[in-house]
VMD Tcl script that draws the C-alpha trace (Angstrom):
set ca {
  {-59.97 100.41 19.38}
  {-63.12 100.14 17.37}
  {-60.94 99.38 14.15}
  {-59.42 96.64 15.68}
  {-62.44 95.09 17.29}
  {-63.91 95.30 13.84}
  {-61.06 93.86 11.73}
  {-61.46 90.42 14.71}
  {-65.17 90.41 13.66}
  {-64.50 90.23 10.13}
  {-61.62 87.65 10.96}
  {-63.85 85.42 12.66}
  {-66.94 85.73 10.24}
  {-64.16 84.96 7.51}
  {-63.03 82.23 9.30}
  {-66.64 80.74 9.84}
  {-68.14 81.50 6.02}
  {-64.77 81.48 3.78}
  {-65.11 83.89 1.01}
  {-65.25 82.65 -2.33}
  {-61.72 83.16 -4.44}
  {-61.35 85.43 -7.21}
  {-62.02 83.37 -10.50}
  {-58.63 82.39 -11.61}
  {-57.67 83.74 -15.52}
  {-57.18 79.92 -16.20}
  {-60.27 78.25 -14.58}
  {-58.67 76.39 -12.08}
  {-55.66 76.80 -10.16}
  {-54.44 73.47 -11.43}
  {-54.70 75.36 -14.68}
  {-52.91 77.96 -13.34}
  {-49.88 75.60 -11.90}
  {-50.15 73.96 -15.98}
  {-49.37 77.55 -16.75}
  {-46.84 78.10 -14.60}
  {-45.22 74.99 -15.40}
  {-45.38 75.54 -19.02}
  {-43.66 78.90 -18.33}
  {-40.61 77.03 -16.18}
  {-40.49 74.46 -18.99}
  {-39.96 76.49 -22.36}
  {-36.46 77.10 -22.34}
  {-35.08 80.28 -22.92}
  {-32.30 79.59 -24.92}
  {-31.28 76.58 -26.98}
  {-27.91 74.55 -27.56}
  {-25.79 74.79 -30.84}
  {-26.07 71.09 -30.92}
  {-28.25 70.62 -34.32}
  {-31.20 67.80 -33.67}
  {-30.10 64.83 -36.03}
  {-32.76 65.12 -38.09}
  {-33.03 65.14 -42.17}
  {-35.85 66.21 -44.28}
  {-36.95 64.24 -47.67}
  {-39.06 66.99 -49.63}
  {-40.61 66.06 -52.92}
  {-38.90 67.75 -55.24}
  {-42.31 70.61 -56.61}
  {-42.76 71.85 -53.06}
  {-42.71 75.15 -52.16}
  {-39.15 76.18 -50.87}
  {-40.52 79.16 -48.92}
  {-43.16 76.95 -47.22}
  {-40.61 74.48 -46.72}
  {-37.75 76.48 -45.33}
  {-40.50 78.00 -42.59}
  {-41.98 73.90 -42.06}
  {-38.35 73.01 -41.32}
  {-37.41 76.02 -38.87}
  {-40.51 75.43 -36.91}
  {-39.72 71.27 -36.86}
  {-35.87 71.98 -35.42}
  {-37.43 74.75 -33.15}
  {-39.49 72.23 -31.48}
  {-36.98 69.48 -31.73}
  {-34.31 72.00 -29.73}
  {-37.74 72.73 -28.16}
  {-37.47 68.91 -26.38}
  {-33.86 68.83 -26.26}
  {-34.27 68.06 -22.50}
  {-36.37 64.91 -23.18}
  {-34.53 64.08 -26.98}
  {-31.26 63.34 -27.26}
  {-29.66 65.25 -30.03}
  {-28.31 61.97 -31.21}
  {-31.52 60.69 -31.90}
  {-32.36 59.94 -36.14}
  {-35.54 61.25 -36.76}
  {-36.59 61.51 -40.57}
  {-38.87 64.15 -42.07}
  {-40.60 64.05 -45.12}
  {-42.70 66.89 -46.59}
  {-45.28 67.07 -49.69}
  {-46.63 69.89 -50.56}
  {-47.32 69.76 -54.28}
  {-50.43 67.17 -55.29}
  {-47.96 66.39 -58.72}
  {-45.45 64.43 -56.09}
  {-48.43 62.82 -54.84}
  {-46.89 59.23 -56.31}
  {-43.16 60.00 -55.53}
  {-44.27 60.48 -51.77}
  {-45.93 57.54 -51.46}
  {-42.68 55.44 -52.85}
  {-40.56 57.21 -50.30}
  {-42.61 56.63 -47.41}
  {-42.84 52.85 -48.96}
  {-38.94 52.83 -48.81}
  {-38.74 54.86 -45.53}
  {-41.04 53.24 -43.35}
  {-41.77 50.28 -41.44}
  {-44.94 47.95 -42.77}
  {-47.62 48.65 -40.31}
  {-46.53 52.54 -40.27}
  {-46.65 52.95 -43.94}
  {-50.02 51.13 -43.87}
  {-51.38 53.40 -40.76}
  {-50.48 56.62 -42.95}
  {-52.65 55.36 -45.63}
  {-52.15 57.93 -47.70}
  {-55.63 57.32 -50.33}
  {-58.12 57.93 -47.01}
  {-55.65 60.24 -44.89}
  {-57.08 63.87 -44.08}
  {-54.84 64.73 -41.54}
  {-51.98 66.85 -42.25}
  {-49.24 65.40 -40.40}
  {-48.31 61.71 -38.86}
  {-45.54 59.93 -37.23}
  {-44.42 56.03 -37.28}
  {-41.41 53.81 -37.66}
  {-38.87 53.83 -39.84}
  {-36.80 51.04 -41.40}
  {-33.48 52.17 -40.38}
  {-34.81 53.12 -36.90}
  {-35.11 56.78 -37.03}
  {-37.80 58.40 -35.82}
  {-40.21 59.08 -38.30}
  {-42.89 61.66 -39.65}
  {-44.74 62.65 -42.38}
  {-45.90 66.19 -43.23}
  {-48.68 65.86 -46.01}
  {-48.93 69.12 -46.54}
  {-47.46 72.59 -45.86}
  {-50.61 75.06 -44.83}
  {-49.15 78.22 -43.20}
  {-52.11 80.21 -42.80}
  {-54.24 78.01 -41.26}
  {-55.73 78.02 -37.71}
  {-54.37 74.47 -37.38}
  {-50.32 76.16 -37.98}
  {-48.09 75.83 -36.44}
  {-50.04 73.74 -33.59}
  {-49.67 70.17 -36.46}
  {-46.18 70.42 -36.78}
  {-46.16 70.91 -32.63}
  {-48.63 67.64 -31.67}
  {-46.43 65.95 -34.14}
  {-43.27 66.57 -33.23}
  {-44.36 65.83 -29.30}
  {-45.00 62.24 -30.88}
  {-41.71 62.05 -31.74}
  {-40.27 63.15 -28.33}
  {-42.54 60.07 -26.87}
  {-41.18 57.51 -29.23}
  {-37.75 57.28 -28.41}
  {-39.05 56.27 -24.05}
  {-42.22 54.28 -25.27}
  {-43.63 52.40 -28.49}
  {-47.20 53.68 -29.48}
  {-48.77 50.54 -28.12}
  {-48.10 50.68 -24.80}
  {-50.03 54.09 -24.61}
  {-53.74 54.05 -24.44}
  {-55.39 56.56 -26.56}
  {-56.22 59.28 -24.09}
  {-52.02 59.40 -23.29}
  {-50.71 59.17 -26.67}
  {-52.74 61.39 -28.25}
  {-54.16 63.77 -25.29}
  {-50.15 64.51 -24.71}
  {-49.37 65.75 -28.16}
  {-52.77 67.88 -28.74}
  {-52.03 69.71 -25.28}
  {-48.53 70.24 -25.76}
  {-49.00 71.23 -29.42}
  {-51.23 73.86 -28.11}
  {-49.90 74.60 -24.93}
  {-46.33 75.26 -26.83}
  {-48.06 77.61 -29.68}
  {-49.20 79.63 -26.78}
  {-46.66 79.78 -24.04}
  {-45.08 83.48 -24.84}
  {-48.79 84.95 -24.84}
  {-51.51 83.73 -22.36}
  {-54.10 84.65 -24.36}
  {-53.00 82.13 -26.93}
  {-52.45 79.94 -24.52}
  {-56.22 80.38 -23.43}
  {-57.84 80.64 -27.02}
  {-56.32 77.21 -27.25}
  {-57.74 75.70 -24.11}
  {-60.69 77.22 -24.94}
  {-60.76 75.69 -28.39}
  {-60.06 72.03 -26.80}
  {-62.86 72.60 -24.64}
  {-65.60 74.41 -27.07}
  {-64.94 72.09 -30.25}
  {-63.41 68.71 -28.80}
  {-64.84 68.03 -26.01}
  {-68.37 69.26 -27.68}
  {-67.63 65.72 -29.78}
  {-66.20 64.07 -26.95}
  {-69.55 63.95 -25.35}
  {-71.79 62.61 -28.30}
  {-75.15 62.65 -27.52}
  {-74.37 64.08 -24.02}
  {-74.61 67.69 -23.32}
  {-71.48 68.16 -22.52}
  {-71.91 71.68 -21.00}
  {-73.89 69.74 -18.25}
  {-72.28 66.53 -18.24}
  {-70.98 65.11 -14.40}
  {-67.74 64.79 -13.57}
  {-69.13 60.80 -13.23}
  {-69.82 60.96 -16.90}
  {-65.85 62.14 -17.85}
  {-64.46 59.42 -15.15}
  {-66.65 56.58 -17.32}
  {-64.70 58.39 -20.95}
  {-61.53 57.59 -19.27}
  {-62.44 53.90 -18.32}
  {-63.50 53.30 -21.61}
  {-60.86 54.55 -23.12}
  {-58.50 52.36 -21.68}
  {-59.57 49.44 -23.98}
  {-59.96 51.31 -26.92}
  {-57.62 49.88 -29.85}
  {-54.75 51.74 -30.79}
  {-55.54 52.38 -34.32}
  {-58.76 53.29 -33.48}
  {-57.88 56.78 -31.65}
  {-61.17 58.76 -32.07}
  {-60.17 62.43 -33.13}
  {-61.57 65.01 -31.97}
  {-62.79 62.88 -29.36}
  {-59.77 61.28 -27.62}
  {-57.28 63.86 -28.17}
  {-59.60 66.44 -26.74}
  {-60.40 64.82 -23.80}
  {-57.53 63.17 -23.05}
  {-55.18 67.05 -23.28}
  {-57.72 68.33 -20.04}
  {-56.29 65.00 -18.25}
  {-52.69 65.99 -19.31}
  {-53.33 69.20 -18.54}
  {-54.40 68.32 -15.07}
  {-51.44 66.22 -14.71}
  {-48.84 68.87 -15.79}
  {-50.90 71.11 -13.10}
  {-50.35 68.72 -10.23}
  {-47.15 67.03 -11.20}
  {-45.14 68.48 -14.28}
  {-43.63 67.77 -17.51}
  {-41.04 65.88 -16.17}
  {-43.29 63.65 -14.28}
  {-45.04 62.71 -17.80}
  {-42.05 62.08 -19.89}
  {-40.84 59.95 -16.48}
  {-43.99 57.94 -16.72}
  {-43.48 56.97 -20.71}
  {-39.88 56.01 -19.96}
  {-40.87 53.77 -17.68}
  {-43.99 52.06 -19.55}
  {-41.45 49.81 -22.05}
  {-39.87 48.25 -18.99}
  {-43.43 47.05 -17.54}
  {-44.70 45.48 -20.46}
  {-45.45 41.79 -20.16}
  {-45.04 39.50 -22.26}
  {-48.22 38.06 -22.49}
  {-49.85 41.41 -23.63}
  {-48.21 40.83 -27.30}
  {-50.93 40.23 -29.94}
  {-50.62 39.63 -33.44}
  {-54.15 41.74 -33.91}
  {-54.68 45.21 -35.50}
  {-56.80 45.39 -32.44}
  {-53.86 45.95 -30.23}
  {-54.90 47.08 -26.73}
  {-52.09 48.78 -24.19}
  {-51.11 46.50 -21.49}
  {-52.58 47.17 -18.54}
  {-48.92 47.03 -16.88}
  {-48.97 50.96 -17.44}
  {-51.32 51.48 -14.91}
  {-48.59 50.24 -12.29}
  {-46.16 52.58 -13.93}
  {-48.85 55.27 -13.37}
  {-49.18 54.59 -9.98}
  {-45.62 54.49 -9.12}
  {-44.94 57.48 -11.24}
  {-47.75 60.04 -9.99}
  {-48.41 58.20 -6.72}
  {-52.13 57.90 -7.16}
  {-53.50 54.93 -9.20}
  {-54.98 56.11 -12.56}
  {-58.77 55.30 -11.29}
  {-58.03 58.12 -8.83}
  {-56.75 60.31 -11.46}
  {-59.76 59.81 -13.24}
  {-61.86 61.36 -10.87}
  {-60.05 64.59 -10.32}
  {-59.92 64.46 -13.63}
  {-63.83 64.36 -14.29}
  {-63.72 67.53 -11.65}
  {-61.23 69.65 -13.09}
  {-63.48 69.05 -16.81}
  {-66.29 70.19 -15.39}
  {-64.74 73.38 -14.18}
  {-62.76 73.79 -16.66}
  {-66.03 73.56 -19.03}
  {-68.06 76.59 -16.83}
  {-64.83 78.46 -17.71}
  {-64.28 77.77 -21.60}
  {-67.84 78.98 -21.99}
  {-67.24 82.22 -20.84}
  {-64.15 82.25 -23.20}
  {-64.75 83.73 -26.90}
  {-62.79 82.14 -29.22}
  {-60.59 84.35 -31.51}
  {-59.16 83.50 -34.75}
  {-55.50 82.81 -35.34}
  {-54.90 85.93 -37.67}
  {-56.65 87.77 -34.75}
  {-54.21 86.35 -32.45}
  {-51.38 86.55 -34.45}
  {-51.92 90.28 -34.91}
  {-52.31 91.26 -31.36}
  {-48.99 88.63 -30.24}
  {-46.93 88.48 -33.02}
  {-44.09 87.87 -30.86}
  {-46.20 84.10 -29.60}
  {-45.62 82.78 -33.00}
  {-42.01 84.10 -33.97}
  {-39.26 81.41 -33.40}
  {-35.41 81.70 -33.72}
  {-33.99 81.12 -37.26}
  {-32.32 77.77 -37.27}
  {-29.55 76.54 -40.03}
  {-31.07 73.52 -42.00}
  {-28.81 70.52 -41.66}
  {-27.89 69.05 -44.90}
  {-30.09 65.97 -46.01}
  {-28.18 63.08 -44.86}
  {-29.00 59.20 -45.78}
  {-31.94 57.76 -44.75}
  {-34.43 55.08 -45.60}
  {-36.64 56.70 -47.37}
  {-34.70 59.49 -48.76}
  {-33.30 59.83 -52.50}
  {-30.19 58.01 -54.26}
  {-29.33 57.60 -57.83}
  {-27.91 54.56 -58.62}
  {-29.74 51.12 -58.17}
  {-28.62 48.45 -55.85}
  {-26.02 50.62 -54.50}
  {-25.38 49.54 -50.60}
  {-24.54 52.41 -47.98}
  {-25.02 52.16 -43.92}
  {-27.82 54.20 -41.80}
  {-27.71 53.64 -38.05}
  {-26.09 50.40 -38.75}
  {-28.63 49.39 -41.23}
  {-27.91 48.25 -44.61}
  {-29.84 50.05 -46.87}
  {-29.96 49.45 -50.66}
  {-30.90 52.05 -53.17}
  {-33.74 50.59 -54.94}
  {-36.47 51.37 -57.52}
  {-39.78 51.87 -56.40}
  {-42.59 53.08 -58.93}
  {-39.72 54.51 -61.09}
  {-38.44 56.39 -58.26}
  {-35.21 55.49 -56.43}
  {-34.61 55.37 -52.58}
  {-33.00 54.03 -49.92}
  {-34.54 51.22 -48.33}
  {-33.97 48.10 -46.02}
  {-37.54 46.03 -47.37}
  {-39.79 47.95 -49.34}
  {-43.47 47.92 -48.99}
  {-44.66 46.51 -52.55}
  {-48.21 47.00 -52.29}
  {-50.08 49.98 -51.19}
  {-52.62 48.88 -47.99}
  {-55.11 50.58 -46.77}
  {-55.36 48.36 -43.11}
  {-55.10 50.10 -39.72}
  {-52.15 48.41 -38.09}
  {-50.94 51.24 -35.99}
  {-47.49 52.61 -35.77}
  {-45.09 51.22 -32.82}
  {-42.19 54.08 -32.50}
  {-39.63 51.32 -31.78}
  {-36.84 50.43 -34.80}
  {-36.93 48.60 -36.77}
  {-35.29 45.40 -36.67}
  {-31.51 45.62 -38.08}
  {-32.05 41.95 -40.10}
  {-33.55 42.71 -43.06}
  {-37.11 40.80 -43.37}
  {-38.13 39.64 -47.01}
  {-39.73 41.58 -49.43}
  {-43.26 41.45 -49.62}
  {-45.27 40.08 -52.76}
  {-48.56 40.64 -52.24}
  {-50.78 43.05 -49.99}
  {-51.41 40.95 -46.70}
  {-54.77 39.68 -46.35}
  {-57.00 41.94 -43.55}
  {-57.32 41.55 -40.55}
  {-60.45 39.91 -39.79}
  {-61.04 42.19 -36.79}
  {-60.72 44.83 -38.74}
  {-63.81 44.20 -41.02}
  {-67.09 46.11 -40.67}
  {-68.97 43.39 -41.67}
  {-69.59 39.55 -41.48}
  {-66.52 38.43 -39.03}
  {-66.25 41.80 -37.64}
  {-65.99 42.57 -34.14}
  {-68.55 44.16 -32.49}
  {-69.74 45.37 -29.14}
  {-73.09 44.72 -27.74}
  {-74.44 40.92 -28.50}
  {-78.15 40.86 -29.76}
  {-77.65 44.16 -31.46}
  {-78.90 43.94 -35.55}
  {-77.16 45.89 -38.11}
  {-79.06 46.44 -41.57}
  {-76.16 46.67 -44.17}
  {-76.31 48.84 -47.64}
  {-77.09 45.63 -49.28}
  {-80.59 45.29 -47.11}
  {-79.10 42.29 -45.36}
  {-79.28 42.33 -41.74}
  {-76.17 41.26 -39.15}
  {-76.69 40.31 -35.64}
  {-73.68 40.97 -33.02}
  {-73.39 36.99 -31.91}
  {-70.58 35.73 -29.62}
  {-67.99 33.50 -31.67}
  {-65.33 31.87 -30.07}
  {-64.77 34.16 -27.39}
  {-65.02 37.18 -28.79}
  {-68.48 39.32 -30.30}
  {-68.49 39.13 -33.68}
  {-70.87 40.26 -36.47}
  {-72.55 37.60 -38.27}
  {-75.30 37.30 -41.27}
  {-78.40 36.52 -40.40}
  {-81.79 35.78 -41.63}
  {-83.55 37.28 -39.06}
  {-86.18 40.51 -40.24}
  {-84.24 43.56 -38.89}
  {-87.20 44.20 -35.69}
  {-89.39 47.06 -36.24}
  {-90.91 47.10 -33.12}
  {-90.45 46.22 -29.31}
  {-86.90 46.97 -27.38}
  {-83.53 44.88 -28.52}
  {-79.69 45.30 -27.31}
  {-77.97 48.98 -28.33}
  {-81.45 50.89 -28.75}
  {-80.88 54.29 -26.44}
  {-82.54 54.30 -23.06}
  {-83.28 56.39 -20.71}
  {-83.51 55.16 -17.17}
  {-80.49 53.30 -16.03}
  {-80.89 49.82 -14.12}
  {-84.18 49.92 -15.57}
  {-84.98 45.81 -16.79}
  {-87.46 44.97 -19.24}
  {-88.36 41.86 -21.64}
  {-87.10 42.91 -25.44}
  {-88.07 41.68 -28.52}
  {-85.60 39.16 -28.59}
  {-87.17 37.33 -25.67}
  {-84.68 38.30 -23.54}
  {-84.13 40.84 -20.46}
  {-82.41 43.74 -21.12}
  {-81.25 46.23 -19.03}
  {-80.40 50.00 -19.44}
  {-76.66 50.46 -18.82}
  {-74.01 53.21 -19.30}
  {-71.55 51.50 -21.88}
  {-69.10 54.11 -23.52}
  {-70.53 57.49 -21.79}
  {-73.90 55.99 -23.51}
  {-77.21 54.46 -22.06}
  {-78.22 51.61 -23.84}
  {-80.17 48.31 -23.34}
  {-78.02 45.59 -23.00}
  {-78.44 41.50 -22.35}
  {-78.51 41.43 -18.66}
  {-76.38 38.59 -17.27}
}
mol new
graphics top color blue
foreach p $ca { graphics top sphere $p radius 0.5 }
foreach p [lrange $ca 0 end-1] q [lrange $ca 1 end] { graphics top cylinder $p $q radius 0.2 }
display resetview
């Protein structure tokens, strides 16, 4: 009797003063659910359907690298069978030898579409993979090197080929940064570690410790509000396409798909992207390198997850903050480490490589020779003394910023282009460039001084004559107490504002 009058005490102080739950493994139990759906999602065996994919390798690579590059690529391509259809062209091409460095850059002029060939950009590129358009329509991507012992293999080839599982729902530009981007550097992670969990949490751990460490900028990020993420994800939302900030973007934006995969599931996500091309209006096109995502995809988002995305953002901001008090209790391992305790996380299934097939992009031997490729016409033509297929070759190597769309390329032929187009004047960091906070001077390398001025609509830098102000308070200094409104030096008020997760004066209107 005493046991049970005991056990209805402890029931009702339980009741009144809830025990805290165990810590989950994972942080979170939204973290846990990402888990769990990660688990349900990797499929357990594959279909003898081969992807329809070809690879273009420069001919000094390294055909051990390359035969392991290609297994992993058709791995993850059988990997998203469920969300790409076998059918689907996707192109390849792989440099791993710095002698091929001009024979790679002729195929990906024949292979690709303008603005992806100019996004790859191969004389400033660091990264070692990329995807874009091709000129027959397939799905594209470019693997610029083949680094096997890296901590950042096989996870590239993973975020990459995720990219090319979005681009045949959605082209690039109707997916803000944090989506595009935040989608492939979870996934790419979250796949390298879904046999072992302790991959899986070395990984989160990694997003958390390194990325979001930049995400934050001058922000202690370890202490940073959930407020403070919420405000990232608003400001994201107008952030260029070809202005994607890694580490920044794609670090932040994987805890907000991991969060959705938690509370909704893959299949919610790729559901969402295939219904983003549908909702895109009209008058969101742009000529601009500048292209910003229509906001249509916030309706999509809402229909999709049944919350709008301003919602999402602030159980997002909750679930980084918790997720940050858990990654700093992680200790983050290296990858031979890892790969020495799971071996089993990183072996894959031995694939048959198809046989190269015909491609824009890829090799032929005899000039002006006309063949078919996904109901292209493609003509084998000479580009820096190497011959490929191609529809309308780039002629002149660009170094611009026009981002990649994911969408084919159109099937009439456009005409050859003579000279490298002029940039785009948004795209300048200089006089004519666009800027963000008006009043804000700029001293240049030269010792002249620019002053963010509006110009027909838009904030533009411009020269001026004006000394660069040594003294007093003027719009973009750092400030400290928000609201806070002064005169600055400019004669002006200014007020302290957050703008981009930063506090700064600004113009007060």
């Amino acid at each position: 009797m005493r046991k049970i009058v005991w056990v209805v005490i402890f029931s009702i102080i339980s009741a009144i003063f809830p025990q805290a739950h165990a810590e989950s493994s994972l942080g979170s139990q939204i973290a846990e659910k990402a888990w769990s759906e990660l688990q349900k999602n990797s499929p357990k065996s594959y279909s003898k359907v081969a992807p329809n994919v070809s690879f273009v390798v420069a001919p000094n690579s390294d055909p051990k690298k390359v035969k392991i590059a290609e297994n992993q690529m058709i791995f993850m391509l059988h990997y998203y069978e469920k969300y790409i259809p076998a059918k689907t062209p996707i192109t390849i091409w792989i440099w791993d030898a710095q002698k091929d460095r001009a024979w790679y850059d002729a195929a990906l002029k024949a292979g690709l579409t303008k603005g992806s060939y100019q996004s790859i950009s191969l004389d400033s590129r660091h990264d070692s993979g990329a995807t874009g358009a091709t000129q027959d329509g397939s799905q594209g991507m470019e693997l610029l090197e083949i680094d096997l012992v890296s901590d950042q293999y096989p996870y590239v080839l993973y975020h990459e080929i995720t990219h090319v599982s979005q681009f045949p729902l959605v082209s690039a530009k109707n997916m803000p940064c944090w989506i595009r981007e935040g989608m492939a550097t979870y996934n790419g992670f979250a796949v390298e570690g879904r046999i072992s969990q302790p991959v899986y949490i070395n990984n989160m751990a990694r997003i958390i410790q390194r990325g979001l460490l930049y995400a934050a900028g001058d922000t202690d990020y370890k202490s940073a509000k959930a407020q403070f993420w919420v405000d990232y994800f608003k400001d994201n939302e107008l952030r260029p396409i070809s202005k994607c900030k890694e580490p920044q973007d794609y670090a932040t934006g994987a805890m907000g798909i991991q969060y959705l995969v938690g509370m909704y599931g893959f299949d919610k996500l790729y559901e969402f992207l295939a219904g983003l091309d549908a909702a895109w209006k009209p008058e969101c096109k742009t000529d601009s390198a500048d292209i910003v995502p229509c906001s249509s995809w916030k309706g999509v988002f809402t229909k999709t997850f049944g919350v709008t995305p301003e919602t999402a953002y602030a159980g997002f901001g909750s679930f980084i903050v918790e997720q940050i008090a858990w990654g700093q209790k992680q200790t983050i391992q290296t990858v031979d480490v890892l790969r020495k305790k799971y071996p089993q996380n990183y072996a894959v299934p031995t694939f048959t490589i198809p046989a190269s097939q015909i491609r824009a992009g890829s090799t032929c031997t005899k000039e002006k020779q006309v063949a078919t490729v996904n109901k292209v016409k493609v003509t084998c033509t000479k580009i820096s003394n190497f011959l490929f297929w191609s529809v309308s070759p780039v002629t002149e190597s660009v170094n611009g910023q026009t981002p990649a769309t994911g969408k084919p390329a159109s099937k009439t032929p456009a005409p050859v282009q003579t000279q490298a187009p002029k940039q785009n004047p948004d795209e300048v960091f200089g006089p004519g460039g666009l800027c963000d906070i008006e009043g804000q001077y700029l001293p240049t390398e030269k010792g002249d001084v620019l002053l963010c001025s509006p110009n027909a609509g838009k904030l533009r830098w411009a020269a001026t004559s004006d000394p660069l102000p040594t003294n007093g308070i003027y719009p973009g200094m750092k400030c400290d107490s928000l609201n806070l409104i002064i005169p600055s030096a400019t004669g002006k008020n200014v007020e302290c504002t957050l703008f981009k997760g930063k506090k700064v004066w600004i113009y007060k209107s």
